[in-house]
N, C-alpha and C positions, 0 to 999 in steps of 0.2 A: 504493500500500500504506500500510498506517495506521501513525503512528509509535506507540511504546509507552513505556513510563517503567516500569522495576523501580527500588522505597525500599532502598536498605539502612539498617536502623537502623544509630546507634554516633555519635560524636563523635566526625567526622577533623577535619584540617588541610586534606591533600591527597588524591590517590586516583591512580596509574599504573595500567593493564594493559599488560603484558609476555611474551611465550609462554606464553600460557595462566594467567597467574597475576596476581590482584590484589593490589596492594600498596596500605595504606592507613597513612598518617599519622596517629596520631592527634592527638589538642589536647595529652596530656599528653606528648610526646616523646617516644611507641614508632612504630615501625614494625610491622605485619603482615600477614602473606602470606597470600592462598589459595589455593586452587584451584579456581579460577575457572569455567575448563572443566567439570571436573565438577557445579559447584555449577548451570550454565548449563543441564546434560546432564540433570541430575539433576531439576530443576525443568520442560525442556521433554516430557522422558518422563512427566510427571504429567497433561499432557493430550493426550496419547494421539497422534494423525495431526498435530493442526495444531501440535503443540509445535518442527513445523520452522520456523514463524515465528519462535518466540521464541530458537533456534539460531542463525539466520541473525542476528535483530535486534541480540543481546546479543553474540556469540562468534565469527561468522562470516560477517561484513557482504559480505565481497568476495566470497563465494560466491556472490552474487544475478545478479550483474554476468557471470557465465560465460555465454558460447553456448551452452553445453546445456543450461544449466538450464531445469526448464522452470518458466517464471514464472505459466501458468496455474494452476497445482496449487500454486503460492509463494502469489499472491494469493489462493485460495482459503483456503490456511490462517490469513492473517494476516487474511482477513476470517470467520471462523470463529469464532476467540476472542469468548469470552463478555466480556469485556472487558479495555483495554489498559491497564491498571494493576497492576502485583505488585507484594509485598513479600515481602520477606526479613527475618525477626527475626534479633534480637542472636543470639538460640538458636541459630536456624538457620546463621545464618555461621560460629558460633565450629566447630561441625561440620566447616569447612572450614577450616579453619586449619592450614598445614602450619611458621609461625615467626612466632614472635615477637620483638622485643628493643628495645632504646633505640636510635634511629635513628642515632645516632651524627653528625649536621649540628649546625649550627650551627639553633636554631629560634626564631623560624618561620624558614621561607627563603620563595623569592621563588617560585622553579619548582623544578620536577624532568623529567628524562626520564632514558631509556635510550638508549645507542649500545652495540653490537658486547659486549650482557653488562656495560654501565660504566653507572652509577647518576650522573648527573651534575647536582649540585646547586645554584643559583643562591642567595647568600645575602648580608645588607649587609656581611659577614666576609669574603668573596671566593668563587670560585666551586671546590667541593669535590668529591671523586668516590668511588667506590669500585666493584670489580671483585664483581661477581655471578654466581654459580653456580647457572643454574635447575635443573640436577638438583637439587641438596641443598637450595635456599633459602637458600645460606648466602653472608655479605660480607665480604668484607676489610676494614679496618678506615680508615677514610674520609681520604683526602689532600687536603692543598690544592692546586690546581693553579694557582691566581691568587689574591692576597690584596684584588684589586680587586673592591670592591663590586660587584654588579651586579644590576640586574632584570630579568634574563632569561639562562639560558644556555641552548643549542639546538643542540644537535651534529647532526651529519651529513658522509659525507664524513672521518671521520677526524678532523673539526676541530668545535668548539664557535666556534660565534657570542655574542659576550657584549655588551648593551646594558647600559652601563654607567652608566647617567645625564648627570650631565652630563658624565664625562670622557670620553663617548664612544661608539663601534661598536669592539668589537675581534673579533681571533680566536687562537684557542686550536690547537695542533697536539695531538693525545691521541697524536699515535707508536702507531699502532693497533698495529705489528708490531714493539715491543717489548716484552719480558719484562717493562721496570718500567716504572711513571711519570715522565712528565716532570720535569725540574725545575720547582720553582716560578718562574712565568715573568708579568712584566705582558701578555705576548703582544704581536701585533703589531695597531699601532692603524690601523684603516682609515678613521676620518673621526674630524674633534675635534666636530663638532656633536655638541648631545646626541642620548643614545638612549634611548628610551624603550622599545622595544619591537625585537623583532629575527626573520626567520624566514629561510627559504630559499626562493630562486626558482632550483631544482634547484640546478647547481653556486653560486652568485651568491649572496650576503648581501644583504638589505633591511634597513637600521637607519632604523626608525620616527622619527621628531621630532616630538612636538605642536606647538614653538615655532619650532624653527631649520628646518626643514627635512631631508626623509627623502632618504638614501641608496642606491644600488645601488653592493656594493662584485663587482663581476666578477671571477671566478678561471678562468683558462684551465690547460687541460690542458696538462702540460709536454712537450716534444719528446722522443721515443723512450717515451712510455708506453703505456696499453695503447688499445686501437684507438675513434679519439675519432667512430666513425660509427654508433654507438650512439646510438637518438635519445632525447635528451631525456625527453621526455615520457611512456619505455618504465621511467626510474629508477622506484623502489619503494623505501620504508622498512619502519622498524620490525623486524617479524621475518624481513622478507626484505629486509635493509638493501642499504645502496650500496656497490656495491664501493669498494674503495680502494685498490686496485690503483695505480688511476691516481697520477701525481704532480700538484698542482696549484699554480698559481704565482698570485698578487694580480696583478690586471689592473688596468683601474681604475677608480676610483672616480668616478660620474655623478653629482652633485646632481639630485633625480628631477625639482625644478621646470623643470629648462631642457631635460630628456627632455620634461615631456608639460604643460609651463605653455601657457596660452592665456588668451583675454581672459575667460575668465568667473574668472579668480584679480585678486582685487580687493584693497587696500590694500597693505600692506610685510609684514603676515603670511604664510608660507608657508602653502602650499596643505598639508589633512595628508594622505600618502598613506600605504600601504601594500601587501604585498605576500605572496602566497607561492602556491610553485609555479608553475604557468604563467599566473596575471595580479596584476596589479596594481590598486590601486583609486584614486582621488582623488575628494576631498570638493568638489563644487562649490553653486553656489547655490542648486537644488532639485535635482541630480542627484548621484550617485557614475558618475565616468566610469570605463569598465572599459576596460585593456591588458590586449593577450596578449604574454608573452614570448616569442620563437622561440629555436632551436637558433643559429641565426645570431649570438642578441643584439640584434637587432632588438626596439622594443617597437613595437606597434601597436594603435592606437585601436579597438576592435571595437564599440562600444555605451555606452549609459547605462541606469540605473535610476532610477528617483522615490528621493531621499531618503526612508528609511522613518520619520525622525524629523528633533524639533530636535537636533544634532551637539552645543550649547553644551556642554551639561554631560556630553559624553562622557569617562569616566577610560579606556578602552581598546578595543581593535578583535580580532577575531581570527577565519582563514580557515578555514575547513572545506570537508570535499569537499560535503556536504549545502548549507551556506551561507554567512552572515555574523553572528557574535556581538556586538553590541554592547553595552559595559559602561557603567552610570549610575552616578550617584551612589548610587539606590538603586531600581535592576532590571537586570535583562538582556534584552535585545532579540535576537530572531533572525529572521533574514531568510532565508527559506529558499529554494531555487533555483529554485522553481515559483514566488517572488514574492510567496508567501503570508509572512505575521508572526507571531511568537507573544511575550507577554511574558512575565515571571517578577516580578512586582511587589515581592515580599521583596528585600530584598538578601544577599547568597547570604554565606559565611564566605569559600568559595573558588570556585571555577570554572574547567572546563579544557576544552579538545578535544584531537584525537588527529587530525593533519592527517598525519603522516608513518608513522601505521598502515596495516597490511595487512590486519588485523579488527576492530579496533576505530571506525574513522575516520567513522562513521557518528555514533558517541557527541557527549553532549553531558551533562559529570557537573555536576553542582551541586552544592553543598556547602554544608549548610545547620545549625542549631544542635544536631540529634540525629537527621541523617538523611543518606546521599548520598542523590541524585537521578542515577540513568541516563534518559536521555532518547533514547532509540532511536528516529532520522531516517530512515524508509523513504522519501521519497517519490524519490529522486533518479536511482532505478533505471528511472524511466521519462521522465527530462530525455535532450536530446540532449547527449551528452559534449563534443562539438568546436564549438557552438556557445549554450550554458547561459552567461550572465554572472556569474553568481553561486555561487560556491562553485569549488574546483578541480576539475578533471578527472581524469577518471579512466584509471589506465596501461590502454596498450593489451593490456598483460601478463594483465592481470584477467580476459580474455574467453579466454580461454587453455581 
């Protein structure tokens, strides 16, 4: 199926989707919201039958992936369109707009997500939160939860992964099930190398290192919690988050090079890996070797890929289910699961994926000087899930 790209005009920063609702950053310090959904609904009713392509593309990615659907009548309509480019004017969004206001962080910040309705924000001020109400669109008035710098915060699990430069990989407890905030806390530090970059390998933290070498910090499920034979690989985010139920305890901490070092890692420089979901990647001399993580904790070697570029001047990395984003100095690189490449030769303002989506995780936003870019990733709905290198898997839940 063909990928598609809707423009929004406007000058962001950043850009989240959240139950139904797009939240955009702007350059000047506001925050605002739409509604997304309708805006999706509204646009894919305009042409008529095959507007379920641009439903599915834009709002309701994981709906493809179901055993009933029937994908014949899917592909026909995304090969229908008279062509896979839209746009969205300033006009036409402001239509959707259900809030506005001054975002209330610390700006610019580093990242933004959502956990359990909590707005959690990465900033060099420390990392800040605030409690959201999708009925109303409305925020509480933003806390600091750690005054430690960080470039990146990533919650899941009840807890925020913070990569913190060079002081480190930490984490953050958010107390899902209580009334207020935590205190303000340095959190607990899971490795002193630096972090660059931070994500999830299901319960397990992976703190990225360009220089010192990358981390798996392991969190085991605590004794007497809830029933740990749930597999892995069935968890789901986003708006159909992770339980938290469970209690979970710091296991511990792998240095990744003595998991999956071999001869092709050459000098005293660490090899650079990373991680999220069910594999992990390493950078070798013409290949990225791919692990899969099991429920066990087990990593294991399943394959390689042709390096799709020279690595030298990479500033960052990041997993999708679709594929592998790669950041330059000045473009971004994607390597999509079918093997195929695409470049963005601009250099973007911002740029994000949505790996811990239940609709969106398809996306691929770009952010550029008076425009998002949505980049809607169809092809992956015809990769085989349990044996694709490239890009994460998909829950078994999804065929449901």
């Amino acid at each position: 199926m063909r990928d598609l790209k809707l423009s929004v005009e406007g000058q962001w920063w950043d850009s989240l989707l959240y139950k139904g609702q797009l939240h955009l950053f702007g350059t000047d310090g506001s925050l605002s919201i739409y509604a997304w959904e309708r805006l999706v609904a509204d646009l894919a009713r305009s042409f008529g039958e095959n507007g379920v392509a641009l439903r599915l593309a834009f709002s309701e990615s994981n709906a493809i992936y179901r055993s009933a659907m029937d994908l014949q009548h899917v592909r026909r309509c995304f090969a229908n369109l008279a062509s896979t480019e839209f746009e969205i004017s300033a006009a036409t969004l402001a239509k959707y707009c259900v809030a506005r206001s001054d975002n209330g962080f610390p700006f610019p910040h580093a990242t933004s997500a959502f956990h359990y309705d909590r707005l959690i924000v990465a900033t060099g001020r420390g990392v800040f939160a605030a409690h959201y109400d999708p009925d109303t669109s409305s925020r509480t008035k933003a806390v600091r939860l750690s005054s430690r710098g960080a470039n990146q915060a990533w919650p899941a699990y009840g807890n925020v992964a913070v990569a913190a430069g060079p002081d480190g990989l930490f984490h953050l407890d958010l107390k899902i099930g209580d009334r207020e905030w935590p205190k303000e806390q340095d959190g607990g530090r899971l490795s002193e190398r630096a972090c660059d970059a931070c994500d999830w390998m299901f319960n397990n933290i992976v703190g990225t290192s360009f220089e010192e070498g990358s981390v798996l910090a392991r969190f085991d499920r605590a004794s007497g919690t809830t029933d740990s034979s749930i597999p892995l690989q069935d968890i789901v985010g986003d708006d159909n988050e992770e339980s938290t139920e469970a209690a979970w305890k710091v296991g511990d901490v792998d240095r990744l090079e003595d998991l999956v070092g071999n001869q092709y890692d050459t000098g005293e420089k660490k090899p650079l890996i990373w991680g999220s979901r069910d594999k992990l990647y390493k950078v070798e001399r013409r290949h990225i070797a791919v692990y899969r993580l099991f429920s066990s904790g087990e990593l294991k070697f399943i394959g390689k890929v042709p390096r799709p570029s020279d690595l030298n001047t990479l500033v960052s990395v990041k997993t999708a289910l679709f594929g592998l984003v790669f950041e330059f100095d000045e473009s971004l690189l994607v390597l999509k699961s079918n093997s195929a490449t695409q470049t963005f030769a601009e250099e973007p303002v911002n740029w994000r994926v949505f790996p811990r989506s239940k609709r969106y995780e398809n996306h691929l936003h770009i952010l550029k000087d008076a425009v998002l870019e949505i980049h809607s990733y169809n092809h992956d709905v015809d990769q085989d899930q349990y044996h694709k290198l490239i890009g994460t898997r998909v829950p078994l839940s999804w065929r449901e």
